[in-house]
Phi, psi and omega in degrees: 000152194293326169282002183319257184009304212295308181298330177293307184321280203314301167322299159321324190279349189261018157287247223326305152328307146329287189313317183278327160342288199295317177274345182273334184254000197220005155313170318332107202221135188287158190281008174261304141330313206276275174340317136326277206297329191259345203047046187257153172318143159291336155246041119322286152348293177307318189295328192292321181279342150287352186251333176301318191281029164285300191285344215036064172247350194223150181238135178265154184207192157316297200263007154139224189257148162238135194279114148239129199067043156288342179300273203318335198273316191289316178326302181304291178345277181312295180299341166290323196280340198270336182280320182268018151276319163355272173330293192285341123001287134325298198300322181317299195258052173241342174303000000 
């Protein structure tokens, strides 16, 4: 179906969300730690903090990933999430 994608997407992003969540309330915290705690794969895990430290949301460090510019990130976060419920809105009712 043409929304599969779409549904793997929204899934990976609400993993990634986890992971930081999990590093934002419990940093400096190890990728192994993160895991345990969310019960997620451990390279899952791995994939998610590469993709946040991408993002510049997590800084690796010695004692494990530490969360930066979450203030900015939600803000951003929220106006995105709010532009593609729009978005997907329109579509809906062009249908």
């Amino acid at each position: 179906m043409l929304t599969e994608n779409l549904g793997k997407e929204v899934d990976l992003l609400r993993r990634h969300i986890k992971v930081l969540k999990v590093a934002y309330k419990k940093g400096p915290i190890g990728m192994g730690h993160i895991s345990e705690i969310t019960g997620l794969p451990k390279h899952k895990v791995r994939y998610s903090l590469r993709v946040l430290e991408r993002e510049g949301l997590i800084e690796p460090s010695t004692e494990g990933a530490k969360v930066q510019n979450m203030e900015k990130f939600q803000e951003r976060f929220n106006e995105d999430i709010d532009c593609c419920i729009q978005e997907l809105e329109e579509i809906r009712n062009h249908i």
